[in-house]
C-alpha positions in Angstrom: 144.5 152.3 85.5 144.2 154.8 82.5 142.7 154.3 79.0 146.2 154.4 77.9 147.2 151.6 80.5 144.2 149.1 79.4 145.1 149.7 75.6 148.7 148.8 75.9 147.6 145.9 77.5 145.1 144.6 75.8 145.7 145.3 72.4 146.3 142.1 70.7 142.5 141.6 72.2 142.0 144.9 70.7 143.0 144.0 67.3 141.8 141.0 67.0 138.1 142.5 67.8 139.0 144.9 65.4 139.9 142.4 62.2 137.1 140.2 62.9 134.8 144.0 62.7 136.5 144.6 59.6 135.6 141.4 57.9 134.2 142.3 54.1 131.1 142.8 53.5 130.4 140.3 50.5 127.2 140.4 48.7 125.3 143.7 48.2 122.5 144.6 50.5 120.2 144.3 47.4 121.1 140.6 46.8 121.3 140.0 50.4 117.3 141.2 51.0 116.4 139.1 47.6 118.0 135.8 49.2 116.5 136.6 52.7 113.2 137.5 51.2 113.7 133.9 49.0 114.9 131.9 52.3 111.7 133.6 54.3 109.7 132.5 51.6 111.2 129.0 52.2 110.1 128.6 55.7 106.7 127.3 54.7 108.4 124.0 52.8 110.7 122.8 55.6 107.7 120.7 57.3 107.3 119.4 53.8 110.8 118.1 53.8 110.4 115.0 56.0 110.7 111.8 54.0 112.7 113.6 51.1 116.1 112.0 50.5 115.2 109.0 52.6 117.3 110.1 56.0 116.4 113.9 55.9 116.2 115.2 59.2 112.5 116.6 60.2 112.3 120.4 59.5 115.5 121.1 58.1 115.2 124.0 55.9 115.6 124.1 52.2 118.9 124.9 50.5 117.5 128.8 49.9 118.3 129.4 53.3 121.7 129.4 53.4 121.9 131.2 50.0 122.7 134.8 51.5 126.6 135.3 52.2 126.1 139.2 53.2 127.6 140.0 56.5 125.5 141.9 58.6 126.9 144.8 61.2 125.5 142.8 63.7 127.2 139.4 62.7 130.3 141.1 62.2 130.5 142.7 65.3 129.7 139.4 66.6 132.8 137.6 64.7 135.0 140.7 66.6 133.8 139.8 69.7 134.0 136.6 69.5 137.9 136.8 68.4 138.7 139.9 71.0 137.5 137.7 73.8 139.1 134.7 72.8 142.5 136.3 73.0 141.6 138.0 76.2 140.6 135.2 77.7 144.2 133.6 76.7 145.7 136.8 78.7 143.8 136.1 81.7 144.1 132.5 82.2 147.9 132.7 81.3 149.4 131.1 84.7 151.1 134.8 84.9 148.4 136.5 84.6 146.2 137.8 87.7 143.9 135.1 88.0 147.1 132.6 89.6 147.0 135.0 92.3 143.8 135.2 93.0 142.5 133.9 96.5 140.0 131.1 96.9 138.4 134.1 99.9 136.3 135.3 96.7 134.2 132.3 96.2 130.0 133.0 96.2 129.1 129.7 97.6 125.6 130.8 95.5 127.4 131.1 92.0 126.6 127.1 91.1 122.9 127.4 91.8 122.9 129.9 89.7 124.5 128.5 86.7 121.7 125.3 87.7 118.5 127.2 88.2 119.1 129.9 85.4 118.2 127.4 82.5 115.3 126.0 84.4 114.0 129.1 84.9 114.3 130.0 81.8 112.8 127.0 80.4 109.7 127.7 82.9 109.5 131.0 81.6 109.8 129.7 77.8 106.1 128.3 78.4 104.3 131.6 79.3 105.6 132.9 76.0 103.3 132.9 72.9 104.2 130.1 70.2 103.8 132.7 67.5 106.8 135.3 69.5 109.4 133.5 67.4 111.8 136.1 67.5 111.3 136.6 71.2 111.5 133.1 72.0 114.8 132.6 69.9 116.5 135.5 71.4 115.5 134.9 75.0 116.8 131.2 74.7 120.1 132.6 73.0 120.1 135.5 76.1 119.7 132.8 78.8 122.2 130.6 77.3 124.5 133.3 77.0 124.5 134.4 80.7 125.2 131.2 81.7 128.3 130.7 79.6 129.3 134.6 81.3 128.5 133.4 84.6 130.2 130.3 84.3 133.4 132.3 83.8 133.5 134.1 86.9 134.9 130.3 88.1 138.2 130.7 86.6 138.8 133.5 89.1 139.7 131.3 91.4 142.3 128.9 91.3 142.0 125.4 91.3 143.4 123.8 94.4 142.8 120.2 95.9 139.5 119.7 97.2 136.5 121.6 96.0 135.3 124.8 95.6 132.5 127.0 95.4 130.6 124.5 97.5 127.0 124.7 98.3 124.9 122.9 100.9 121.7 122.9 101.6 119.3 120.3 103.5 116.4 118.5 101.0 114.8 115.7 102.5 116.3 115.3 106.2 114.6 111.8 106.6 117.0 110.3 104.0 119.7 112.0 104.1 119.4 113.6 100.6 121.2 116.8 100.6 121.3 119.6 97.7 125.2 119.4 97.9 127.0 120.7 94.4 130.6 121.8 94.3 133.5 121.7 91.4 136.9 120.8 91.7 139.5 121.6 88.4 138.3 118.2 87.0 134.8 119.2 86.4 135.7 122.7 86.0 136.4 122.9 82.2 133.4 120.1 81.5 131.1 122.6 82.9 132.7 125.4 80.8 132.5 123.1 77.8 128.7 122.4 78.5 127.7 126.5 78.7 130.0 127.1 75.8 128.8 124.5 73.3 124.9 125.0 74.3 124.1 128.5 72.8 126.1 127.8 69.9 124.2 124.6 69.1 120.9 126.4 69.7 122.2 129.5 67.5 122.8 126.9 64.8 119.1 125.0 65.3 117.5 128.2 64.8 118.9 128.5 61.2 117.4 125.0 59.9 114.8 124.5 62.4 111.3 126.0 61.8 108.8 124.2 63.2 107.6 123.7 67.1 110.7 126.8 68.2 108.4 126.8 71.3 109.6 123.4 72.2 112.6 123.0 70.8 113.9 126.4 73.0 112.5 124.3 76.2 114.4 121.0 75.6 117.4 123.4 74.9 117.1 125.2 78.3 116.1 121.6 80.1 119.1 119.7 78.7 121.3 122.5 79.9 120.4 122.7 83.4 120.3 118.8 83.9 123.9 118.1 82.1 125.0 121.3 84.6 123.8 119.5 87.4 125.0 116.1 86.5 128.9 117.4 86.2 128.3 119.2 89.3 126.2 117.0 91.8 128.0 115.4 95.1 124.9 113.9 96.6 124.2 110.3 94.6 120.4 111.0 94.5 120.6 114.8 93.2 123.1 112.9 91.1 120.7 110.3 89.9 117.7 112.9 89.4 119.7 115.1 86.9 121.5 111.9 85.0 117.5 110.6 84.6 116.1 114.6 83.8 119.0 114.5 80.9 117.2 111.8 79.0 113.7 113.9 78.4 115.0 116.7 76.3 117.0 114.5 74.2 114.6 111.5 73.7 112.2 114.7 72.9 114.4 116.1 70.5 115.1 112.9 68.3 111.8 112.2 68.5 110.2 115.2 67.3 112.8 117.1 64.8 114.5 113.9 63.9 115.2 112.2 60.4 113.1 109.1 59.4 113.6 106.5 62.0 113.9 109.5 64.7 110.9 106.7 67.3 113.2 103.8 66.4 116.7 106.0 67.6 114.9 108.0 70.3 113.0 104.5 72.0 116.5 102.9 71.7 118.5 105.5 73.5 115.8 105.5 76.2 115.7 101.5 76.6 119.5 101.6 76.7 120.0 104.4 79.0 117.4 103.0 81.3 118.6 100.2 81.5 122.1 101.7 83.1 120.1 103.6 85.1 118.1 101.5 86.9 121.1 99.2 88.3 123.2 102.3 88.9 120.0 103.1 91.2 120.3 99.8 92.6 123.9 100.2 93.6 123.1 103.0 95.2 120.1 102.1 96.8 122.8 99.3 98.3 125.3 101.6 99.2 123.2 103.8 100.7 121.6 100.9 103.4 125.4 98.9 103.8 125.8 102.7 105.6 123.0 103.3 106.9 123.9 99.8 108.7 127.6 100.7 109.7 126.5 104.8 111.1 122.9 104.4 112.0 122.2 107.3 109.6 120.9 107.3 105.7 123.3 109.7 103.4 123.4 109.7 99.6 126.3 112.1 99.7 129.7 111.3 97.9 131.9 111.9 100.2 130.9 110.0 103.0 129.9 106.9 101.3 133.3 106.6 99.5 134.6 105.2 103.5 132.4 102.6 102.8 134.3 99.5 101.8 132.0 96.4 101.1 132.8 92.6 100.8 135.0 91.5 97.4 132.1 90.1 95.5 129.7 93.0 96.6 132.1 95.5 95.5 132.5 93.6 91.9 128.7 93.5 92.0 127.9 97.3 92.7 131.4 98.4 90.2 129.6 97.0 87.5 126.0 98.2 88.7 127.3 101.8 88.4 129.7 101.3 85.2 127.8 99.6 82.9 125.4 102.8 83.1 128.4 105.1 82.6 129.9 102.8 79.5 126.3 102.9 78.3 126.2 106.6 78.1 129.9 106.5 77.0 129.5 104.6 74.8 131.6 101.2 75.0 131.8 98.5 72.9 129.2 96.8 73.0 126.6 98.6 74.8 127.6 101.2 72.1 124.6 100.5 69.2 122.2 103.0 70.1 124.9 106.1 69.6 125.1 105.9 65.4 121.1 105.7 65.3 121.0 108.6 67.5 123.7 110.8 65.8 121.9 110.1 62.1 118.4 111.2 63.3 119.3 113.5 65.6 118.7 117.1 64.3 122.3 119.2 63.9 121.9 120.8 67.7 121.0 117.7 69.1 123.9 115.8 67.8 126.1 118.6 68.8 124.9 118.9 72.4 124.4 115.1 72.4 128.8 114.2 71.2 130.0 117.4 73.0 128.5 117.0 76.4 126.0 114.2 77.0 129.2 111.9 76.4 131.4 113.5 78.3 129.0 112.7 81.5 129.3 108.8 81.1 133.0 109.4 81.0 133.3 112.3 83.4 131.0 110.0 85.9 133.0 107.2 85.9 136.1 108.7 87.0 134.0 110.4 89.9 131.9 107.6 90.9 133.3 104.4 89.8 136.6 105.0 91.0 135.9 106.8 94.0 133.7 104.7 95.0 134.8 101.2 94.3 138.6 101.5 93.7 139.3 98.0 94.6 137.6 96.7 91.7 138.6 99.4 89.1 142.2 99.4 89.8 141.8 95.2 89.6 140.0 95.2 86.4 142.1 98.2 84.8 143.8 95.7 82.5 140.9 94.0 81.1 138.7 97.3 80.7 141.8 98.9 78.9 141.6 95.8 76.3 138.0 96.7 75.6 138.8 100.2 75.1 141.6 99.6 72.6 139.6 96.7 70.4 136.2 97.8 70.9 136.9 101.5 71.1 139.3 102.7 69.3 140.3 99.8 66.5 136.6 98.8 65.9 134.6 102.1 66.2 137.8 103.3 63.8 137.6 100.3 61.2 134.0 100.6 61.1 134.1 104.5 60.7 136.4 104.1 57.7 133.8 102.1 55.6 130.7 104.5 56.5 128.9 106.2 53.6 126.9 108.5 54.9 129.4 111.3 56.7 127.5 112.1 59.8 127.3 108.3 60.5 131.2 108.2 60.0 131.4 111.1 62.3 129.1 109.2 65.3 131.5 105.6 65.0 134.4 108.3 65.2 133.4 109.6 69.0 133.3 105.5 70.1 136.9 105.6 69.0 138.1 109.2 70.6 136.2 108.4 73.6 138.3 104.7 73.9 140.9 106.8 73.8 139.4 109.0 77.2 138.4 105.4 78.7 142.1 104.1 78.4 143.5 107.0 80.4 140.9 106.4 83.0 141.8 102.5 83.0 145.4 103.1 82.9 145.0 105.2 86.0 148.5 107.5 85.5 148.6 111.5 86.7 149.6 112.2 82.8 147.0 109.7 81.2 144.3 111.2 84.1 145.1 114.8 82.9 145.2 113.9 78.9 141.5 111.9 79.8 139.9 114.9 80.5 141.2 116.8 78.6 140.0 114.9 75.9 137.0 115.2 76.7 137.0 118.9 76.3 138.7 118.2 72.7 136.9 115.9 71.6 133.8 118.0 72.7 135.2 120.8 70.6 136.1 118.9 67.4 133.1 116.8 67.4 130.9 119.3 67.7 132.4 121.4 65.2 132.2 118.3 62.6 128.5 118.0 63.1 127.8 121.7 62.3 129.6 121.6 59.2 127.8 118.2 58.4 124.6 120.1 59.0 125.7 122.7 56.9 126.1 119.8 54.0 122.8 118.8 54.5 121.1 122.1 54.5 122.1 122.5 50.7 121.9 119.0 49.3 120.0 117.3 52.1 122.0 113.9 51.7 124.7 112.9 54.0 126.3 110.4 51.6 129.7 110.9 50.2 129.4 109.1 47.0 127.0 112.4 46.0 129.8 114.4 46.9 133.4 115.8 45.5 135.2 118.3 44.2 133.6 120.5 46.9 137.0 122.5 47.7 136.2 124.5 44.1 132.7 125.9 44.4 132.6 126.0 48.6 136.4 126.9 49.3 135.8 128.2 52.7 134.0 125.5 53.7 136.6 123.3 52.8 139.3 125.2 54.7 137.1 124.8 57.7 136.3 120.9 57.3 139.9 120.5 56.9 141.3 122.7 60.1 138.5 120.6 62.1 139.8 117.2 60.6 143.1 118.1 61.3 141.8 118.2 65.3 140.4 115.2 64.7 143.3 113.3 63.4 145.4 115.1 66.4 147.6 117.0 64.2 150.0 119.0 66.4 149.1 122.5 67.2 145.3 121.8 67.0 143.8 120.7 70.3 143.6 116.9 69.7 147.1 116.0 69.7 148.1 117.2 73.2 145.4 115.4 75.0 146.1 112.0 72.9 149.9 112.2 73.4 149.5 112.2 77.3 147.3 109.4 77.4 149.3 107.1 75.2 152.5 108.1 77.1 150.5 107.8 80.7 149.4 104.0 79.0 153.1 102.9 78.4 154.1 103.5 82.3 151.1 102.6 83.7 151.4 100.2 86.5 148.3 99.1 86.7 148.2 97.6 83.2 151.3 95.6 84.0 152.9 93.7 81.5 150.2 94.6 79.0 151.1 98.5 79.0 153.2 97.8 75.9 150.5 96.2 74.2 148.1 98.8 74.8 150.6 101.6 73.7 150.9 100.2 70.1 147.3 99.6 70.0 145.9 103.0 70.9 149.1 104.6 68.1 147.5 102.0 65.6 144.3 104.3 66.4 145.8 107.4 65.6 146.6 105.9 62.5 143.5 104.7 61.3 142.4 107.9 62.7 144.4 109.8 59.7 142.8 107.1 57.4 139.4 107.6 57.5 139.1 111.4 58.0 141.4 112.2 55.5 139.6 109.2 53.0 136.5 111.2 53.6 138.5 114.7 53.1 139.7 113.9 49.7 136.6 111.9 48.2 134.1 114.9 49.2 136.2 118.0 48.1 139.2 117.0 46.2 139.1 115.5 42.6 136.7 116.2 40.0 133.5 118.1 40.3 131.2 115.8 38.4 127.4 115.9 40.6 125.8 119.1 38.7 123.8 119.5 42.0 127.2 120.6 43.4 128.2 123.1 40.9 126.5 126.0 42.5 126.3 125.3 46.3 126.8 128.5 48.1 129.7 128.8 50.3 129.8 128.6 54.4 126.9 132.2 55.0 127.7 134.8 58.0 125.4 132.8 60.1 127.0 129.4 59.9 130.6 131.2 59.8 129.8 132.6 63.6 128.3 129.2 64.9 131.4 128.2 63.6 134.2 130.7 64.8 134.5 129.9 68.3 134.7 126.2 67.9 137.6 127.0 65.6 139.0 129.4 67.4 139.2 127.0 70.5 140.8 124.3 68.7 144.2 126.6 68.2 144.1 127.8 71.7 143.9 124.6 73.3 146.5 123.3 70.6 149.2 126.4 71.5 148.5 127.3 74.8 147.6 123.6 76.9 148.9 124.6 79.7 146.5 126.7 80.6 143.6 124.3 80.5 146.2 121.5 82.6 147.3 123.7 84.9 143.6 124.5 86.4 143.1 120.8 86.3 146.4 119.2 87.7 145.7 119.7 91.6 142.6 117.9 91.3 144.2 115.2 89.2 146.9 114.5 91.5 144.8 114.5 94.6 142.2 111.9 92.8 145.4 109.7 91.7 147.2 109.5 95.0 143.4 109.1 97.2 142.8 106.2 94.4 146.4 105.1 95.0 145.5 104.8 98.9 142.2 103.8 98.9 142.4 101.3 96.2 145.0 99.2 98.6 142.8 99.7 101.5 139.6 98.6 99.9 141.4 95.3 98.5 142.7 94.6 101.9 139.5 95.2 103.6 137.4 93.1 101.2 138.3 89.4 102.2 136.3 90.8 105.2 133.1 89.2 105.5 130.8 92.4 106.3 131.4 96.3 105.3 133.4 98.4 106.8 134.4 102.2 107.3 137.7 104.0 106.2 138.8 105.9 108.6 138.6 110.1 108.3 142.4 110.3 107.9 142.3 108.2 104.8 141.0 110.7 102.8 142.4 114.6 102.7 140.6 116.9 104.9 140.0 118.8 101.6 137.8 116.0 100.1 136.0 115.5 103.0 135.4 119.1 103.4 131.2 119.4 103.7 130.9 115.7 104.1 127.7 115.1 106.7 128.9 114.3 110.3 127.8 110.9 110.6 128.9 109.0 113.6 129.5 104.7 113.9 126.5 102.7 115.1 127.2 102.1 118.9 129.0 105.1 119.4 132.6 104.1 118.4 135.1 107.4 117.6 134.3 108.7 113.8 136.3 106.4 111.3 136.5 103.2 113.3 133.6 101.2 112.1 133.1 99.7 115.8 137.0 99.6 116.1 139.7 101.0 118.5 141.5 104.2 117.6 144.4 102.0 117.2 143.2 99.5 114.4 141.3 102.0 112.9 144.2 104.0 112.2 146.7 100.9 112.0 145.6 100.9 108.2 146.8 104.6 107.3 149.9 104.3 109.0 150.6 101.6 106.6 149.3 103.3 104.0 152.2 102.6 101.4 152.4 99.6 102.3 149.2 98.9 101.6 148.6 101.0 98.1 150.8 98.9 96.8 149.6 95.1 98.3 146.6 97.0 96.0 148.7 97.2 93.0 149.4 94.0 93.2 145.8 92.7 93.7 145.1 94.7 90.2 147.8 93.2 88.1 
């Protein structure tokens, strides 16, 4: 292909590249090295700044540091990159493009370890470097970050069919049957993407108010990464369990360390709640784990062969809410919700970007893996009830009680209880629309959230309070900012054409024909539009009281507007909101495969595992329950006693009588869940 060739093609890459290149220069070099020389001199006062204001964050910088608003060749050509390969990446994943065709042949079974082990190593290596390398330390953090996110992209090149792909294998401690198995599918997918594309920018944004302990702080970055990697990735319950636990450390650290005033109280209560989950999700699977152990004569903690088990009715209830309750923890549902507000407040701004835009998304994420793979009997039975609780105790309460908030960033953290309800209901509902619209609103949600707490932090930098009352009029002396706290609240609210309305329209539509919620789907329907409603309320309340109206504070009469720095934290997240809101298709295309094949296996199983349950010891599935594509790198395990694979100690014939009857039987299931 010529130079002429890859021009004509890529040009609106080109241009865009090009615009972003081209963006003025603003202040004079001059003033520029005055403000950095004033912001260096700054540096010393941010450890000073801890019980100022009452809720400052620990070592957030002073106001100084955001005074420069000088572009730098360097950020500039960053801004062009960043908007070239956003509209290049729209002309490659276009389902016309080249990478539709591309064969699943070109997989590197390796390419997942990879995108694991880079940030631990990374993190390992962070600890031979000197404390006083602050520059080295910064950009090697950024550098690792940043090859993650490139090789995470190599993924899209091939195409998301049933079943899952760039598997890997590997045998960890024989004796038990714990396996280093990781593998994605087109439902994890764009989580992982969202996780290596959200991490550098929230480290690139700590850097800026963060100046104490960078040592540390680049180590809990590069830990958190390669744990919430291996969470979304993980087929083997213990690996599984090791990397939900390793997530915990960085974060508690974080709070801890570089958080506001209370920053022990919210880190001990996010550990005591979390650990609480986690220790009956452990004991679930410790039980699942033995029931097979029992029924094959072999211990496995992998996925796919312990979703054949099928355990007595009151078991199953028991070991359902064993593993949920630690994925609505981490959700968070009402009302196991309390420690997320704490933890948002005191968090420092990268921590309460990683913590809404990813650490979230794994409770969520998890129980659509687990929960209803696992026990589908119980979640397709309790879909009605669990979809009440996500309606009054997601999305009404957490919106009602965000409306009255005074401090913004606490406003923000009651609004992610209500967008995920919203994620939660689409699970519940259990619909191929509301699936698709759940996850991907988790990817919106991780966008626009994360995008609000960077421009919160960028608030805070200059006045270092969080209230609104010491706020308004903004839009006249910080215009761009403005613009940008707008476009993002627009998102938000799920106006059309930004990226939150697409993924809320699908679930509220998969709601309202949902079979499983019976006669309540109505219900739901107008309770979850209610939400959207009250949505609109309190973001655009908040909107109008902090930049619209008089400019009365004289601390707010010279704020310096949105600097090149926070602009290209800033850019991407932006960007992404109009390119999932105009082009959706290309994120639910990748994804719809592996929706439908969950949906119809849950359809099947679910009926299957209802039937099974009045028995009064476990059972197996048999193979051909499941599509050779799930099971694909499930161990070989064999019944005890030597019956044929699948028959739990049965015939051939009655261990197949079930699937023949499959239909039949998916729906006897429906009817157990209504």
């Amino acid at each position: 292909m010529s130079a002429l060739d890859l021009v004509t093609q890529n040009w609106p890459a080109l241009a865009a590249g090009v615009a972003g290149a081209l963006l003025p220069r603003g202040t004079d070099s001059a003033q520029a090295s005055d403000v950095d020389h004033h912001a260096g001199g700054d540096d010393h006062h941010a450890g000073g700044d801890d019980h100022h204001a009452g809720g400052d964050d620990h070592g957030e910088a002073h106001a100084g540091e955001a005074a420069g608003s000088a572009w730098t060749p360097w950020q500039r050509f960053g801004l062009g990159l960043i908007a070239a390969l956003t509209v290049l990446g729209v002309q490659w994943l276009w389902p016309s493009g080249a990478a539709a065709a591309a064969s699943a042949d070109g997989e590197w079974s390796s390419l997942l370890d990879l995108l694991i082990a880079l940030p631990f190593v990374g993190a390992a290596a962070v600890l031979f470097v000197p404390r006083q390398m602050l520059s080295l330390l910064r950009g090697f953090t950024l550098a690792v970050l940043g090859v993650g996110f490139v090789a995470s992209l190599w993924l899209l090149s091939v195409p998301m069919t049933p079943g899952w792909h760039f598997q890997s294998i590997k045998e960890w401690i024989p004796s038990l049957g714990i396996r280093w198995h990781v593998a994605i599918d087109g439902i994890s997918l764009w989580l992982v993407l969202l996780t290596t594309f959200i991490a550098p920018i929230a480290a690139y944004a700590s850097f800026s108010s963060i100046k104490t302990r960078i040592k540390e702080l680049c180590f809990c970055f590069l830990l958190l990464q390669g744990a919430m990697l291996g969470a979304f990735l993980a087929l083997d319950l213990f690996l599984f369990f090791v990397f939900w636990e390793l997530m915990l450390v960085p974060m508690f650290v974080m709070i801890g360390i570089w958080g506001g005033v209370e920053k022990i109280k919210a880190a001990v209560k996010l550990f005591i709640y979390t650990m609480t989950g986690s220790m009956l999700m452990l004991a679930g699977i410790v039980y699942l784990v033995w029931a097979n152990q029992k029924l094959t004569g072999a211990y496995t903690f992998d996925y796919l062969a312990l979703s054949r088990v099928v355990l007595p009715r009151d078991t199953q209830m028991l070991l359902f809410w064993a593993f949920s309750l630690a994925f609505f923890i981490k959700v968070p549902m009402w009302p196991v919700h309390t420690w997320l507000p704490d933890a948002h407040v005191q968090a420092p701004t990268g921590g309460s970007v990683i913590l809404a835009a990813v650490m979230l998304k794994i409770g969520t994420y998890a129980y659509m893996r687990f929960s209803m793979g696992l026990f589908p009997g119980p979640a397709s039975s309790l879909a009605a009830n669990l979809a009440g609780i996500a309606i009054l105790g997601g999305v009404l309460y957490g919106a009602l009680v965000a409306w009255k908030q005074a401090d913004v960033k606490r406003l923000v953290a009651y609004s992610s209880v209500a967008h995920l309800g919203y994620v939660m209901l689409g699970l519940f509902g259990v619909t191929p629309s509301g699936m698709q619209g759940a996850v991907l609103q988790m990817v919106n949600h991780g966008i626009s959230t994360g995008a609000l707490f960077l421009l919160v932090g960028v608030i805070y930098d200059r006045r270092h309070t969080r209230l609104v009352s010491e706020f308004g009029g903004l839009a006249k002396v910080m215009p761009v900012y403005a613009t940008l706290f707008l476009i993002v609240t627009f998102a938000s609210v799920g106006v059309p054409g930004t990226n939150g309305f697409i993924g809320e329209f699908m679930i509220i539509t998969g709601t309202y024909v949902s079979e499983r919620l019976g006669t309540f789907s109505g219900l739901h329907t107008v309770g979850a539009a209610a939400g959207v409603i009250l949505a609109a309320v309190y973001m655009l309340s908040v909107v109008q009281k902090m930049f619209f109206g008089p400019l009365t504070n004289p601390k707010n009469k010279h704020l310096p507007d949105v600097t090149p720095r926070e602009a290209l934290a800033l850019a991407p997240l932006v960007l992404m909101i109009f390119v999932i809101g105009l082009f959706p298709a290309i994120f639910l295309d990748r994804m719809k495969e592996s929706v439908l094949s969950t949906y119809n296996q849950f359809k099947v199983v679910s009926g299957q595992a209802i039937l099974f349950a009045d028995e009064r010891d476990a059972k197996l599935l048999p193979e051909d329950t499941f599509s050779p594509a799930f099971l694909k790198g499930a161990p070989a395990l064999r019944p005890s006693g030597g019956a044929p694979e699948g028959g739990a100690g049965q015939g051939d014939e009655e261990a197949r009588a079930p699937r023949r009857a499959g239909g039949a039987l998916a729906a006897r299931g429906e009817e157990a869940g209504r």
